[in-house]
Residue frames as a rotation matrix with the C-alpha (Angstrom) as fourth column:
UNK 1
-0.447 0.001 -0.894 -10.64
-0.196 0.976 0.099 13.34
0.873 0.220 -0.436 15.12
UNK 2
0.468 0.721 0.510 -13.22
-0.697 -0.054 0.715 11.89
0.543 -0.690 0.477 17.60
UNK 3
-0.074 -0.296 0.952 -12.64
-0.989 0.142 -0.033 9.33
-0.125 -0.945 -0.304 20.10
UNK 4
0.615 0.683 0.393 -15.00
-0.204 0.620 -0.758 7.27
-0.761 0.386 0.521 18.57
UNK 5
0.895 -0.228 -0.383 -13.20
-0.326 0.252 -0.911 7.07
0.304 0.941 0.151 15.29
UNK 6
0.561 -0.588 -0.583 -10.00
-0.552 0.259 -0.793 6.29
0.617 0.766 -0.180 17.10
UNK 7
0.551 0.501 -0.668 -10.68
-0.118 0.838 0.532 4.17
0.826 -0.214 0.521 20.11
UNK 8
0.918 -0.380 -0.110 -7.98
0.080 -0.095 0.992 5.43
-0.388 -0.920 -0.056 22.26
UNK 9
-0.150 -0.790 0.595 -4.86
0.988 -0.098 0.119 5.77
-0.036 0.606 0.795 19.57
UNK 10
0.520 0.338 -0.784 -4.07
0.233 -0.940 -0.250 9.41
-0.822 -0.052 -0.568 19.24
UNK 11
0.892 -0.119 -0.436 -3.13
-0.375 -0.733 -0.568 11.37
-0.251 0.670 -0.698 16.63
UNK 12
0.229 -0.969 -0.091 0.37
-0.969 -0.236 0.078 11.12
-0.097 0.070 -0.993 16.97
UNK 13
-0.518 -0.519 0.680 0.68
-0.262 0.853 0.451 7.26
-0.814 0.056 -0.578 17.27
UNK 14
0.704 0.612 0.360 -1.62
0.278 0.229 -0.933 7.09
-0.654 0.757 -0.008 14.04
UNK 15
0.923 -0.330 -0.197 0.66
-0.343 -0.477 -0.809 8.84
0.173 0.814 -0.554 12.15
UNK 16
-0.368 -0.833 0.413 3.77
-0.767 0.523 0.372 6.83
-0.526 -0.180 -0.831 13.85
UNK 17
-0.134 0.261 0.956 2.12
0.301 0.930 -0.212 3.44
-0.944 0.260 -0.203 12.58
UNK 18
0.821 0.300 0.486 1.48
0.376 0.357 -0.855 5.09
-0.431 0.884 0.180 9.24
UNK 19
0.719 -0.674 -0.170 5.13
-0.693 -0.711 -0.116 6.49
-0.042 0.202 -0.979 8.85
UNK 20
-0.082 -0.701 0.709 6.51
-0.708 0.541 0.454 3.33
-0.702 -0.465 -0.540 9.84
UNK 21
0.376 0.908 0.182 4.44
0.003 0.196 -0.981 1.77
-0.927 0.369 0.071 7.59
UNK 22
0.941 -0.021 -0.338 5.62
-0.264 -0.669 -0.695 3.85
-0.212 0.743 -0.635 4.95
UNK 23
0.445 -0.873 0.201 8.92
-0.804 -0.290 0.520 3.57
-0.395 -0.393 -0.830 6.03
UNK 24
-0.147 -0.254 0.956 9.13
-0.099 0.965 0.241 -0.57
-0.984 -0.059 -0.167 5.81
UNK 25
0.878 0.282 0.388 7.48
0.376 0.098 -0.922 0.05
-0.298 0.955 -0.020 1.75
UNK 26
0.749 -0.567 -0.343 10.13
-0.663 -0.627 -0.410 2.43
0.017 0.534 -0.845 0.99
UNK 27
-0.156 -0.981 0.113 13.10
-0.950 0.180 0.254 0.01
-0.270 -0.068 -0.961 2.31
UNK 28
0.078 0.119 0.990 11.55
0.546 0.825 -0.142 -3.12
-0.834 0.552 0.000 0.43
UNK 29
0.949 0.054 0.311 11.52
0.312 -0.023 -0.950 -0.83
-0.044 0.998 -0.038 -2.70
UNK 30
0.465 -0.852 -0.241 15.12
-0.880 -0.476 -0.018 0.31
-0.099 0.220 -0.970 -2.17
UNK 31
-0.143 -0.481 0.865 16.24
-0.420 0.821 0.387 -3.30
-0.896 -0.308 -0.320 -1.76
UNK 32
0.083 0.457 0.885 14.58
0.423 0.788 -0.447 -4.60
-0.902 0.412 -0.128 -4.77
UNK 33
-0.893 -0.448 -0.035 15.87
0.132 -0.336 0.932 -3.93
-0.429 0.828 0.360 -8.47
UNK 34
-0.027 0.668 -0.743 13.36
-0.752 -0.503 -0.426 -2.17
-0.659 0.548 0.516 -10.80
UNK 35
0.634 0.242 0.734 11.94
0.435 0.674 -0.598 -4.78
-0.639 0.698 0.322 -13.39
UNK 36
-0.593 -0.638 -0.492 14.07
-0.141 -0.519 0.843 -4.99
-0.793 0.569 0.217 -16.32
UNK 37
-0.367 0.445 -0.817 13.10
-0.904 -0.376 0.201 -5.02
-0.218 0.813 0.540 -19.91
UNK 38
0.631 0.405 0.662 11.48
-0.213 0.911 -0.354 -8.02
-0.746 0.082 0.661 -21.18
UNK 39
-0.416 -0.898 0.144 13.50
-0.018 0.166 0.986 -10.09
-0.909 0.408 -0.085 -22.94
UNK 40
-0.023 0.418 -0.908 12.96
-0.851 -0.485 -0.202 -9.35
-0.525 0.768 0.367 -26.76
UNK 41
0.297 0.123 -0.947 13.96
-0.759 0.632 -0.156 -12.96
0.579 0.765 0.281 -28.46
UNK 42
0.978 -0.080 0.192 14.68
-0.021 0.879 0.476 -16.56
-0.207 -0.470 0.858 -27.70
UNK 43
0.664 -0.696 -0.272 18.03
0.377 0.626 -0.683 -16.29
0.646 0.351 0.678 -28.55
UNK 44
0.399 0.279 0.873 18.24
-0.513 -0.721 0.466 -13.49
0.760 -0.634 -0.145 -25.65
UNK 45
0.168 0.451 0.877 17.75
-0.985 0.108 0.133 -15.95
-0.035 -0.886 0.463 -22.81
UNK 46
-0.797 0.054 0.602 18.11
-0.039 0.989 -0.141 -19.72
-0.603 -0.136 -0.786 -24.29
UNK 47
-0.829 0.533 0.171 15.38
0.539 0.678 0.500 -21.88
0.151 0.507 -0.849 -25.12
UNK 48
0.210 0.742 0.636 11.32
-0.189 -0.608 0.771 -20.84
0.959 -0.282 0.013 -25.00
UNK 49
0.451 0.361 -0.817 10.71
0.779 0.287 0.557 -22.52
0.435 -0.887 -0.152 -21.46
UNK 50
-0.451 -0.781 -0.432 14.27
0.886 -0.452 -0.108 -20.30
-0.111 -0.431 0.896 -20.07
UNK 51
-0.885 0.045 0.463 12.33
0.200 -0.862 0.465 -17.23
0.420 0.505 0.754 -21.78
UNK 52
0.233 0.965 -0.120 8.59
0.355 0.031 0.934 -17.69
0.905 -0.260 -0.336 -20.25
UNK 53
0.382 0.047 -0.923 10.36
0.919 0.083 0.384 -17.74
0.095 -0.995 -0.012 -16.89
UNK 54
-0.570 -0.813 0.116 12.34
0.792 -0.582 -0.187 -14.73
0.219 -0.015 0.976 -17.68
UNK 55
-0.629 0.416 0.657 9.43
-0.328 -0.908 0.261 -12.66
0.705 -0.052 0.707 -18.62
UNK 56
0.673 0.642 -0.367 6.99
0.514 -0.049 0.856 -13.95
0.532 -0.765 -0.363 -15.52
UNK 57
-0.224 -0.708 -0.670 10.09
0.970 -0.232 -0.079 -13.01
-0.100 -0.667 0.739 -13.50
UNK 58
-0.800 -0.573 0.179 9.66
0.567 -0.819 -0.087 -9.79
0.197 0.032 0.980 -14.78
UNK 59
-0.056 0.950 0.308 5.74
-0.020 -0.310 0.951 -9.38
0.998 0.047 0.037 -14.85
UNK 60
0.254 0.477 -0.841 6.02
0.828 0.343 0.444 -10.41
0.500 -0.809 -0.308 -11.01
UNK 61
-0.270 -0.684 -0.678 8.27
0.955 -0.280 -0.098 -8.27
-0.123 -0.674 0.729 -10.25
UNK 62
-0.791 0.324 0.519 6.65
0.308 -0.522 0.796 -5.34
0.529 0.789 0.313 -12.29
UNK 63
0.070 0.942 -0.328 3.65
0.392 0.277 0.878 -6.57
0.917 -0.189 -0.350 -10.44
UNK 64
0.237 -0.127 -0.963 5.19
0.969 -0.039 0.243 -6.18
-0.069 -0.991 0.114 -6.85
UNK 65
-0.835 -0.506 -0.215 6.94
0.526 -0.849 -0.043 -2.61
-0.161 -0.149 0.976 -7.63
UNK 66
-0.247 0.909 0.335 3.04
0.047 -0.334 0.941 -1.67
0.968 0.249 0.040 -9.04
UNK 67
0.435 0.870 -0.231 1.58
0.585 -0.078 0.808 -2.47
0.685 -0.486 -0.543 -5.65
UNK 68
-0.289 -0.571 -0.768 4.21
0.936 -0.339 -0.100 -1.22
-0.203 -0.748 0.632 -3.18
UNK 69
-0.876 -0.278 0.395 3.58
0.311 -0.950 0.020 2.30
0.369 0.140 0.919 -4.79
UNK 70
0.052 0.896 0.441 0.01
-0.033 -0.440 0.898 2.21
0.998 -0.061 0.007 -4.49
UNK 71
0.609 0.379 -0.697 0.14
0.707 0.139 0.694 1.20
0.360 -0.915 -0.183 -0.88
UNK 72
-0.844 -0.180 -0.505 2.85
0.310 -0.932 -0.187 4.50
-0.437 -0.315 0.843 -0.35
UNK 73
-0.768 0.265 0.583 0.01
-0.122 -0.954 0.273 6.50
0.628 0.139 0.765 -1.95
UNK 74
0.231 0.707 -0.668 -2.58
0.602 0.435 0.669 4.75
0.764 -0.557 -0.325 0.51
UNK 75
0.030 -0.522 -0.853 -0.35
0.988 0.146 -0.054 5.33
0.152 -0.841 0.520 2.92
UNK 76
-0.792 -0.358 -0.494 0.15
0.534 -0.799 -0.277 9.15
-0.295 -0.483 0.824 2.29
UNK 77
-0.105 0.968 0.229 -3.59
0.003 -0.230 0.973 9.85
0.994 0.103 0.022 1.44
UNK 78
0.538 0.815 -0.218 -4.07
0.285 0.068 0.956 8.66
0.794 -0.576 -0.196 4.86
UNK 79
-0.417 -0.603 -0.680 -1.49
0.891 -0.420 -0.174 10.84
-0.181 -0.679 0.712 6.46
UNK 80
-0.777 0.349 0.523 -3.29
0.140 -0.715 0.685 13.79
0.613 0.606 0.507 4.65
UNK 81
0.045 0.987 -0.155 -6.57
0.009 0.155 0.988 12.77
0.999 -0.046 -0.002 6.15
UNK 82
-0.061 -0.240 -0.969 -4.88
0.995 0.063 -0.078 12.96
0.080 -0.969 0.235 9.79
UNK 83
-0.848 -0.456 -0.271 -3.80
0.506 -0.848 -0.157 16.44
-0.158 -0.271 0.950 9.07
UNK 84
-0.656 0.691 0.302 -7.01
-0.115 -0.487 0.866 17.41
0.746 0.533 0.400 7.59
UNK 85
-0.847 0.326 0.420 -8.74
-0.410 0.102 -0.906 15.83
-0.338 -0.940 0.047 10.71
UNK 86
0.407 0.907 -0.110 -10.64
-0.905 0.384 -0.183 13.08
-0.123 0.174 0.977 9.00
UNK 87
-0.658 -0.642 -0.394 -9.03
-0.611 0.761 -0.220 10.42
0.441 0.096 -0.892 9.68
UNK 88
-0.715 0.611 0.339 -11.29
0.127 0.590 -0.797 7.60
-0.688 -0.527 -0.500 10.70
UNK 89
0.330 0.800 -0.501 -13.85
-0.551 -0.268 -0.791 8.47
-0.767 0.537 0.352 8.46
UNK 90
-0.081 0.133 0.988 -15.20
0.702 0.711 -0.038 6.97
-0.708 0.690 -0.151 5.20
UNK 91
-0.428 -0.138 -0.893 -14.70
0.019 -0.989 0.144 8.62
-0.904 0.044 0.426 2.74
UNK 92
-0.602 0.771 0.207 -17.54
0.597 0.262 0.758 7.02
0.531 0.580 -0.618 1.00
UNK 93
0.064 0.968 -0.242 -19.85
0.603 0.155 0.783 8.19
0.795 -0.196 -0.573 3.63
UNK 94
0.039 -0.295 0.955 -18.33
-0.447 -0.859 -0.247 9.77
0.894 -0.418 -0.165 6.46
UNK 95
0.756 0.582 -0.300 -19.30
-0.036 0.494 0.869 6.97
0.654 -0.646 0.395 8.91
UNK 96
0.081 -0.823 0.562 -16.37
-0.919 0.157 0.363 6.09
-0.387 -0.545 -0.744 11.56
UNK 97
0.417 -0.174 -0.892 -14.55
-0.354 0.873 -0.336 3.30
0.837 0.456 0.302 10.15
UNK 98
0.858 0.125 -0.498 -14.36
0.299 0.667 0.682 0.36
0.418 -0.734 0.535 13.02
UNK 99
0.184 -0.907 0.379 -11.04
-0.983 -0.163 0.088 0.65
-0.018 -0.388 -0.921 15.40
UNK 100
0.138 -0.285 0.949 -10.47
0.332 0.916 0.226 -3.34
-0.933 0.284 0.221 14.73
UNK 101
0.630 -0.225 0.743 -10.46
0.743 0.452 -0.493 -2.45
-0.225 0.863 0.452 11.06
UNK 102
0.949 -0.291 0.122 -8.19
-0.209 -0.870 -0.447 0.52
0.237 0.398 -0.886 11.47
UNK 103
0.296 -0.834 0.466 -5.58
-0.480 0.291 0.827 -1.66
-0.826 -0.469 -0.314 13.63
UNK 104
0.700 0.553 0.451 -5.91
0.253 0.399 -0.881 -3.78
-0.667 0.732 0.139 10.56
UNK 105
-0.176 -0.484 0.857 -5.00
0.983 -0.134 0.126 -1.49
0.054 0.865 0.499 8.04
UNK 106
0.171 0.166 -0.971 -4.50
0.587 -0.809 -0.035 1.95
-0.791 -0.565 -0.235 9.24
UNK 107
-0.785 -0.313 -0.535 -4.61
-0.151 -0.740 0.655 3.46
-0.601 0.595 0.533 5.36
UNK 108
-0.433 0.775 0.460 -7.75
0.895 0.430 0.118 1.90
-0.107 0.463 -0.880 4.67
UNK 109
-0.858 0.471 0.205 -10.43
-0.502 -0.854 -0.140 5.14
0.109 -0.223 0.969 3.94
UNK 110
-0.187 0.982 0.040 -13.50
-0.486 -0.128 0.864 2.96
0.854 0.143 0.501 4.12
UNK 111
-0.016 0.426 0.904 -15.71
-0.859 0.456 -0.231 1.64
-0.511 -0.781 0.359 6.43
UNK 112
-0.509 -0.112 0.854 -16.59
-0.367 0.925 -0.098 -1.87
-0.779 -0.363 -0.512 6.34
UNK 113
0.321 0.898 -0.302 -19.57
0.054 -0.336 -0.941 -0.92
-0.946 0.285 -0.156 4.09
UNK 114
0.907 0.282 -0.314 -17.84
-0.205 -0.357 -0.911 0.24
-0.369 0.890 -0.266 1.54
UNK 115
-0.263 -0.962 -0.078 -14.93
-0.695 0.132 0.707 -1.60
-0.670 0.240 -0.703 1.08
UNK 116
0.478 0.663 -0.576 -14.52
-0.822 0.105 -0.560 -3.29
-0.311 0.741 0.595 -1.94
């Protein structure tokens, strides 16, 4: 890892900030019940309205346990890319991705360029 690519942050506090990181996803998904089933009938739950809310409840929640994972696999892609010594890099291009957009989001893999 160059200098350039990580602006003064070394190694080691990269990989603190993305462990911690990691850490805070993991103890919002232990706190938070897995989505149950959708509810199957109106007589289930009550009336329709009591049902609609049941199943958004469950799509959000579905919705949140969906993203938390991806951002742990962000999260341990770009621990990978430390050990591998490419961190900082796009891995669209290879450019150095900014040190403002790595404080940011320090599991991002692109550059400005190629984010999407």
């Amino acid at each position: 890892m160059s200098k350039k690519k990580t602006d003064q942050v070394s190694p080691l506090e990269w990989k603190q900030r993305l462990l911690a990181l990691r850490g805070d996803i993991e103890a919002l998904l232990a706190g938070h019940e897995e989505p149950r089933a959708q509810p199957e009938s109106d007589q289930e739950v009550g009336d329709r309205a009591a049902r609609a809310e049941a199943v958004l409840d469950h799509e959000m929640a579905a919705e949140t346990t969906r993203r938390r994972h991806v951002e742990l696999n962000r999260i341990d892609a770009a621990l990978k890319r430390l050990e591998d010594d490419e961190f900082g890099d796009c891995v669209t291009c290879g450019n150095p991705i900014g040190p403002e957009r790595l404080a940011l989001d320090p599991a991002t893999p692109f550059c400005i360029h190629h984010a999407k």
